[in-house]
Each structure stands twice: as structure tokens, then as C-alpha cells.
N, C-alpha and C positions, 0 to 999 in steps of 0.2 A: 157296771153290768154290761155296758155294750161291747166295753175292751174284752170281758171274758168270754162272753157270745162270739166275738173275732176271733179270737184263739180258737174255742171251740171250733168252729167253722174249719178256719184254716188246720186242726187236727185231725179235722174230719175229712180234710179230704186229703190229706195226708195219708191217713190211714187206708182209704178206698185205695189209694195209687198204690199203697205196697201190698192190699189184699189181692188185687187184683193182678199185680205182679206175680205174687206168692201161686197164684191160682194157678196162673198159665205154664205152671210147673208139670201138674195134671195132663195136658192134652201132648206137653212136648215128651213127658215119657211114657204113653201108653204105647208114643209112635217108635220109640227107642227100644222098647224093654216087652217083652212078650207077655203073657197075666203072669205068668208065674214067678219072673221076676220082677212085676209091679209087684204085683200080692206082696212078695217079700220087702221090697220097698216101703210097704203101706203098712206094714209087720212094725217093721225098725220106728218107725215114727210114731205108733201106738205104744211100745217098749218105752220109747225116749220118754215120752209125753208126761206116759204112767209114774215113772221115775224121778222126773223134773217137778212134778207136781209134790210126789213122798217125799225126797229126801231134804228141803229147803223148809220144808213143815210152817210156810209162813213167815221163813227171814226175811226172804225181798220184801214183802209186804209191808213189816219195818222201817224199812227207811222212809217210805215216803208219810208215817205217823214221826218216827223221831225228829227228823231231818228239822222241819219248819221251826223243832220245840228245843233245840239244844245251841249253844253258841253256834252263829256262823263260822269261827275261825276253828270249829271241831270239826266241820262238817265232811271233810274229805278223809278224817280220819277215821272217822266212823263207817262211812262206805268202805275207805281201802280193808277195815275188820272184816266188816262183813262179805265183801265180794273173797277174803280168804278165807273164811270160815264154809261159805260156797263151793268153792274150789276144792275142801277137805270134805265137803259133802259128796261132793260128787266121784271122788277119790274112793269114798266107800261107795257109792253105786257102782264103780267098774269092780273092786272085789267083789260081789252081791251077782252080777253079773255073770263074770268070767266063773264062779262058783259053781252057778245056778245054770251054766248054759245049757246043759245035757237036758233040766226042766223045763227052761224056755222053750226049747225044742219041740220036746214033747206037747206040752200046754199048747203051742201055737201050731200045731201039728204040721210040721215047718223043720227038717234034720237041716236045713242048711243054714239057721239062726246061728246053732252051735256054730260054726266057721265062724261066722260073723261076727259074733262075741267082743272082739276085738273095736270092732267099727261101732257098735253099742254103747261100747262105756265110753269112747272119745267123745262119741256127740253128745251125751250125755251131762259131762264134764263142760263142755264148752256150750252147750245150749242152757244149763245152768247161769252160767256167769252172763252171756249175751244176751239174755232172755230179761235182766236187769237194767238194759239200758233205759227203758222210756221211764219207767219206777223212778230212777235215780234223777233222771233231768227234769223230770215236772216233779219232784221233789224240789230241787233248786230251783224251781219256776222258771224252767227256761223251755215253755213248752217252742218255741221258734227253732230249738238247737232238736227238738225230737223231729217235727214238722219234717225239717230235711234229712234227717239220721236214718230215720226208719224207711223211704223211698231208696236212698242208698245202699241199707242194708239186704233189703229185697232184692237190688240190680245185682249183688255181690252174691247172694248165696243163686241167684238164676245164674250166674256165670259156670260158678262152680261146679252146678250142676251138668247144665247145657254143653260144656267146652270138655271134659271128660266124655260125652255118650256123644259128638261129632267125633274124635278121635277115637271111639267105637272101642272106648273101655269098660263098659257094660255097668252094673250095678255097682261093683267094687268103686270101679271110679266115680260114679255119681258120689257115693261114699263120701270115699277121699275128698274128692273136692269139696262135699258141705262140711269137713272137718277139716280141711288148711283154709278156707274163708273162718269156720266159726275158731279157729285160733288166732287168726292176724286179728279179727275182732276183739276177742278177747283181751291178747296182750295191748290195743291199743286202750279198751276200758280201763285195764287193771292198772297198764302204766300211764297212764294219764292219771288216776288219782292217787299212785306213792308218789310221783311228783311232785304233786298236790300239797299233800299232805305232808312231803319233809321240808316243806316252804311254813307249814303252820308250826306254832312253837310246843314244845315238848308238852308233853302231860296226858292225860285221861282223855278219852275220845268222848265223856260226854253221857254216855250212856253205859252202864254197868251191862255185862254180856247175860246177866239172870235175867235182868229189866226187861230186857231186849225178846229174849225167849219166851217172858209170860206172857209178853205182848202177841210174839208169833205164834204160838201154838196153838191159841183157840183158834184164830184167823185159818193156820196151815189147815186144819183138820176140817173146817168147812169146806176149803178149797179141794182136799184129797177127795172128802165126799162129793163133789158138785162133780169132778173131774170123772169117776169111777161112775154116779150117775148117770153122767152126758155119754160114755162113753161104752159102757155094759154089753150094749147091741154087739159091739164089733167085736168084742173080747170074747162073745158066746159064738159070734160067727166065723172068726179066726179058729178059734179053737176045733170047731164043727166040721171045718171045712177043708178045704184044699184053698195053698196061699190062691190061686188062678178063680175059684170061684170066689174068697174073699176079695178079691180087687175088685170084680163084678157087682158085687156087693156094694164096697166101698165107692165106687163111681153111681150109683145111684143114690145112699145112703149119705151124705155131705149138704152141706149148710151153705149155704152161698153167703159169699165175701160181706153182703151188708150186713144178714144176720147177725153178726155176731159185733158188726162195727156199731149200731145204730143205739142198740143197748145199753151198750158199753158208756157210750157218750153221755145217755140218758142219767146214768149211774153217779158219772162225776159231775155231772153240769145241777143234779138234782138234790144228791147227799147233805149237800153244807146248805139247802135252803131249809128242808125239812128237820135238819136239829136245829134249824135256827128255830123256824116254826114252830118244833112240838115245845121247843125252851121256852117259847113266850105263851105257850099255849092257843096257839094258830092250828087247832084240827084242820079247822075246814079250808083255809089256805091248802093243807097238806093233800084234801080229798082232791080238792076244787084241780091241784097240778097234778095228781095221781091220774084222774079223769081224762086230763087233757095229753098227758103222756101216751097213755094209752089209743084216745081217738087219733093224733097222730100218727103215732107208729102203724095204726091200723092204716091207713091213710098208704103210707107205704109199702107196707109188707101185703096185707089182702088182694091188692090188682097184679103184685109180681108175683104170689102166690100161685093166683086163678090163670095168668099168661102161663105161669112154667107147667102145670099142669097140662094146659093146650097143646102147648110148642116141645113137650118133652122129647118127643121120637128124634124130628132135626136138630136139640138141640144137644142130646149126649152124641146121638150118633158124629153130629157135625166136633164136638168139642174130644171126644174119647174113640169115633172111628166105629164103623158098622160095625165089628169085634164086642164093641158092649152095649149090644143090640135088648140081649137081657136086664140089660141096669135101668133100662125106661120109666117099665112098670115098678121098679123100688122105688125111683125118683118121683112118679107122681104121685107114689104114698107120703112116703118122705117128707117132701115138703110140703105137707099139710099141718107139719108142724109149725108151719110160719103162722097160723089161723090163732095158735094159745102160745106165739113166743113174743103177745105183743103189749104184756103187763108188765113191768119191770119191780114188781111189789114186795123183791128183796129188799129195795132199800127203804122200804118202813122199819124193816126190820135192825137195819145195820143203824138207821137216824136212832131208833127208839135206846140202844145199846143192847136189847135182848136178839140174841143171836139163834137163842134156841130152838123155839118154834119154826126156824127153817131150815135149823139143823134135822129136827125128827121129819120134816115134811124131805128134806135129801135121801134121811138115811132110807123111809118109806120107798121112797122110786130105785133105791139099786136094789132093796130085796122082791118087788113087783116087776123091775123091770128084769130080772136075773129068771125070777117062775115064768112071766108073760111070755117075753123073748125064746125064752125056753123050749115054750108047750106050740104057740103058733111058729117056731121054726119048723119043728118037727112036724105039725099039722099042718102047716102049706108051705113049707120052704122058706128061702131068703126074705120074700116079699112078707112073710110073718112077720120075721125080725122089726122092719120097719113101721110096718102097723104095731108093734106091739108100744115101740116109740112117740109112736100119736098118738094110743090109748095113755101111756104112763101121763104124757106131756099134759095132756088136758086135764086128767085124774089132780096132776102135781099145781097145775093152775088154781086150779077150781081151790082144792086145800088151801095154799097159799092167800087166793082173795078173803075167805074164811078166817084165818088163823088174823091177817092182815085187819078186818077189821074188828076183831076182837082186844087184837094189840091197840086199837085205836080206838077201844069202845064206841063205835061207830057203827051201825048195818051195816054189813060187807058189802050188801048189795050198790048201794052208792059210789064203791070204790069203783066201778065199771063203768061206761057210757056202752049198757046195753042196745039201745035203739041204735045209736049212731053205728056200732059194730055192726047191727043186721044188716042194716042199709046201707054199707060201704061192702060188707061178703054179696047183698045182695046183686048192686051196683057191679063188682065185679066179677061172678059170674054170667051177668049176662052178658055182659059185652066179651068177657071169653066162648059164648057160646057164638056169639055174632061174628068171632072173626076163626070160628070150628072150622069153615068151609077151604079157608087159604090152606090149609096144611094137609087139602087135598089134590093141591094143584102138582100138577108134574114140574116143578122149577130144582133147582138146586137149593140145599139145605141150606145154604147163607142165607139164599135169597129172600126164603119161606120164614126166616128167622128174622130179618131186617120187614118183611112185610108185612108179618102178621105184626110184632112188635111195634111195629109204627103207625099202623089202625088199631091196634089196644089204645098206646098213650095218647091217640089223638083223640077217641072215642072218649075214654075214661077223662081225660081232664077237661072236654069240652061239659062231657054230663056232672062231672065234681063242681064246677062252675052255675053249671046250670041250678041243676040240685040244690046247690050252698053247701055240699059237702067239706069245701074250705073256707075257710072263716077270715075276716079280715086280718086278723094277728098274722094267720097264716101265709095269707099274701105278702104279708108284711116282712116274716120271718125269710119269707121264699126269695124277693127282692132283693133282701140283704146280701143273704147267701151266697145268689147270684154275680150280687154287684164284687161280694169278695174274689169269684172266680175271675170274672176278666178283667178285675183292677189293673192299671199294670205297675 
């Protein structure tokens, strides 16, 4: 248990290092590319996304269920299938594409997609296949080999970017260069495992390609849903808008780096306890770690929530440039979604094996979220958009806690650590009220952003302390964690 707590740690911060790499992509080209060719920027990468998610329908997914279950000496044969079958998927995204570009166009209300057509289905094609790497190595439980892969990867595709738009080749070359990085990657994944694999001796790869498919398709089609849910906002507001006011948009409207890391973790470190649990008939083990998931994450997300709020103005202006001066007020909507992103109560669902109950509670938030986003676009503008995303998200929670303890014949209500939630929202707005005054000082935006930031976390963890807001585990977990960063 403590080796995989270590891994976890060390993935997690892993992870944080190339999130936050990935990020600083944002401030360097708002400074490079004007909105309108951000906007189109932030176009391509909603395409890609959309795409990456449809056409794989859940094969990557695959490997890391067959992998662990089929002879080892099949095992690189079966990925080199599959990263080809990949490969021929994304083959038909670039037809689908180059087809479709004159609609892309239009839909994204956007003529200069159609050009771009070309740059669409490359990333595509190769964000497909690269997008499998961390899948495939903690499949072979070699979570140490992603640890360093994925900060590497991050440095590689910020090159690619960066070193085209100094040489003042504009969007095209940002392009390009994320598609000669995501091909040297590619061809190193792909030829690294025929290699592989014409080392392992002849025969069946282990897994029959129907096997393989009924495995992925229910999986793919959650994921298309989840992806089309999270993403709805921006697809009504692309479409609505001009690419220059979409980028606007999009620089308020974004998920900071931990969001989406801390979850994620929660997901793998939590899965294989709860089907142990529901297997032996351990409900209440299951509430008892569902409970405390939650009060942590809160623990987290709730003081960085109630800071971004505070510090919003210095800190898009300071990150995105006076230029997205209007992206503020979306941002301190925005991220109020971190207040109902902090239940992770999918994976009751994936532990119990029924998947369905949070397939209808998906398909629910893209038809809500498609009317809601809709009607408050239209009735107050962009800043709709994003409220309409904090309404879905909590609506989509609430359901979720419900449906979750139904599936566990349990009071939903026990799934939550309602008190402890007030009194960590509570906890931290006030001490963001207490440090409202800094961010009226005449200093420079770094400055105001290191100040106020640094009497939040001193205020909030002295009062978390005081309070007992952290629990001795917690110290305990904190410690560790720590001690693994400046190990040497």
C-alpha cells in the first residue's frame, strides 16, 4: 500500500509539472497571436479533442483492462494492433475532416478553419496515437517510465510551439510544429513496440479484435458523452461568436491544472479498493472513503476556489494581458465550478460494474447544458455561458450523489460530509474576504498576486489547523508527500 501511495505521489507530481507546463502555452500565445488568431487556435484544439475522443470509441481504454489479463510475451503485440488500428482511425478523421471543412467553417463560424483543414487532421492522427502513451506504460506498470515521459513530453510540444511564433511564423507555424513534435513522438511509440514485438515469437496477439471492441464501446461512449458534456459551453460559444470573442471566452472559461489532476488520481488510487470492497460486501468501508475523498478534495479545491475569485482581475490580466480584461468576470463564474467538482462519485459506479446510471445522468447535462447555455448566452452574454455551466455542474452532482446511493442502497445523504463542506466554503471565504483589501493596493499584478496569495495560505492553514479542519491522517498523508518531494 505505501509503494503505491509513492507512485501515486510521484505521478502526481508528475502530472502537476507537465499541467503546468501545458498551461504556460496560454500566456505565451496570447502575447504572440492576436484574439483572432488565438480564437482560431483554441478552435483547432476543440476539433481535435472532439475527434480524438469519437474516433477511438474506447480502444485506448483497452489496453490498460487487457494488458495485465493476457500472456506477457503478447503484450507488445497487442498494443503494436492496436496503436495501428488508431492510426487507421484517425485516417478516417482526416477524410471526415477535409470532407466536412466548408461545415466546420460555417458551424465554427470561423472561414479560415476550411484552410486549415489540412493542419486538423495531422494533429489529429498523431494526437490519437500520443495521447496513448501514459495508457500503455501503467498498463505494463511502469508508472516511473510515464513519471519522466510525460514532463518531457510537455517540454517538447512547448518547443514546438514557442520556437515557430520567436521566428514569427504565426499560427501556421505553431501548427506545424505541434505536428513534427506529435510525429517524432509518434514514430518513436509505434517503433518502439514493432520492435517489440518482432522479438515476441509468432501467433495471436492474445486478444480476438471483436473481444477487444465490446470491451471498448461501452467505455468509448461514456467517454464521447462526458467529453461533449464538459465541453457544450464552448461549442455554443464558438459557434455564436466571432474566433476573437471566443478566445475571450475561453481565457475565462478553463479549469486550472489541478482540477482536473486531483480527480483523476482519486479515480485510480480509489477503483480497485471499492470493487474489492463492494466484492466482500464492505458498503460502509466504501461510504466511510467516498466521505473522506470528498472532505479532502474540498480541503483543496474550496480556498483555491474563494482566492481565484478574489485575485481574478491581476491574475488573468497578469497571465493573458490587459487585452482580456473581459475574461475576468467569466473566470470568477467559472470557477465556482470547483465548489461541485469535489465528489468523485463516478467511481461507484464503474466499482459496482453498472455504468448506466451515469451514462443517463451525462446524456442529461449535454441536453440542459445545450438549452441552459443557450438561453443565458443570449440573455446576458458570454458570462451566461459559464453560469449556465455551474448550474448544469451542480444540478449533475446533486443527481449523481442520489443515483450513487441508490446503487449502494444506502441514504445518499451519508455519501457527503455535509458539515465539514460548510465549514471549509465557510472557512474560506472569509479569509478571502480578509485579504479583499490587498487587491486594492496600487502595486504591480505579480506583486498583488504573490501577496494576497501568501496571506490566504498562511491565514487558511494556520485557521485549518486551528479549527481541526486537517485530521491527523491528513498530516500524516501531507508529510509523506512532502518528504517524497525533497527526497533526494
Amino acid at each position: 500500500m505505501k509503494r503505491t501511495s509513492d507512485q501515486a505521489a510521484i505521478l502526481f507530481i508528475s502530472k502537476a509539472l507537465t499541467a503546468g507546463l501545458l498551461f504556460a502555452l496560454g500566456p505565451i500565445l496570447v502575447r504572440k497571436l492576436d484574439q483572432a488568431q488565438y480564437g482560431t487556435f483554441l478552435q483547432i484544439n476543440l476539433i481535435t479533442s472532439l475527434f480524438v475522443a469519437i474516433l477511438p470509441c474506447g480502444i485506448p481504454q483497452a489496453i490498460s483492462f487487457f494488458v495485465p489479463r493476457i500472456d506477457p510475451s503478447k503484450h507488445f503485440r497487442f498494443v503494436t494492433r492496436t496503436l495501428t488500428a488508431l492510426f487507421l482511425l484517425g485516417s478516417v478523421g482526416v477524410v471526415v475532416i477535409w470532407a466536412g471543412k466548408n461545415y466546420i467553417g460555417q458551424w465554427m463560424n470561423n472561414p479560415q478553419l476550411v484552410t486549415l483543414a489540412p493542419y486538423i487532421g495531422a494533429l489529429i492522427i498523431v494526437t490519437i496515437l500520443i495521447d496513448t502513451t501514459e495508457t500503455i506504460f501503467l498498463a505494463y506498470n511502469r508508472s516511473g517510465v510515464v513519471g519522466i515521459v510525460l514532463p518531457i513530453k510537455a517540454i517538447a510540444r512547448v518547443v514546438g510551439v514557442v520556437l515557430p511564433l520567436q521566428l514569427e511564423r504565426g499560427l501556421t507555424g505553431a501548427l506545424e510544429g505541434l505536428i513534427i513534435v506529435g510525429i517524432a513522438e509518434s514514430l518513436i511509440l509505434y517503433g518502439y513496440h514493432v520492435v517489440r514485438s518482432s522479438e515476441e515469437a509468432s501467433g495471436p496477439s492474445g486478444v480476438s479484435i471483436a473481444e477487444q471492441l465490446r470491451y471498448a464501446f461501452p467505455v468509448g461512449i461514456i467517454m464521447i458523452v462526458g467529453i461533449l458534456g464538459s465541453s457544450i459551453d464552448k461549442f455554443i460559444v464558438s459557434s455564436m461568436f466571432t474566433p476573437a470573442q471566443y478566445a475571450l471566452y475561453a481565457r475565462g472559461a478553463f479549469e486550472l491544472p489541478l482540477v482536473g489532476i486531483l480527480p483523476g488520481m482519486l479515480f485510480d488510487l480509489l477503483l480497485p479498493k471499492f470493487s474489492q470492497y463492494l466484492h466482500e460486501g464492505g458498503k460502509g468501508e466504501v461510504l466511510r472513503l467516498t466521505s473522506e475523498a470528498i472532505r479532502r478534495t474540498a480541503l483543496a479545491f474550496y480556498p483555491i476556489c474563494a482566492l481565484c475569485v478574489v485575485l481574478a482581475d491581476p491574475l488573468i490580466t497578469f497571465l493573458f494581458t490587459d487585452a482580456y480584461t473581459a475574461s475576468v468576470p467569466i473566470f470568477q463564474v467559472y470557477v465556482l465550478l470547483m465548489l461541485f467538482q469535489v465528489a468523485p462519485l463516478q467511481i461507484i459506479f464503474r466499482a459496482t460494474g453498472n455504468n448506466f446510471p451515469y451514462l443517463r445522468v451525462t446524456l442529461l447535462r449535454i441536453v440542459l447544458g445545450a438549452a441552459l447555455t443557450t438561453g443565458l448566452l443570449k440573455l446576458i452574454g458570454p458570462i451566461g455561458a459559464a453560469l449556465a455551466v455551474v448550474i448544469i455542474q451542480a444540478i449533475v452532482t446533486l443527481l449523481c450523489c442520489v443515483l450513487a446511493g441508490h446503487e449502494l442502497n444506502e441514504p445518499w445523504k451519508q455519501l457527503v460530509p455535509w458539515n465539514d463542506l460548510a465549514r471549509t466554503f465557510v472557512l474560506s471565504a472569509c479569509i478571502a474576504v480578509m485579504i479583499l483589501p490587498i487587491t486594492w493596493l496600487t502595486l504591480p499584478k505579480w506583486a498583488i498576486l504573490i501577496l494576497g496569495g501568501g496571506v490566504f495560505s498562511l491565514l487558511f492553514i494556520f485557521f485549518a489547523f486551528y479549527l481541526r479542519r486537517i485530521s491527523e491522517m491528513d498530516k500524516e498523508i501531507l508529510t509523506r508527500w512532502a518528504a517524497l518531494v525533497v527526497r533526494p
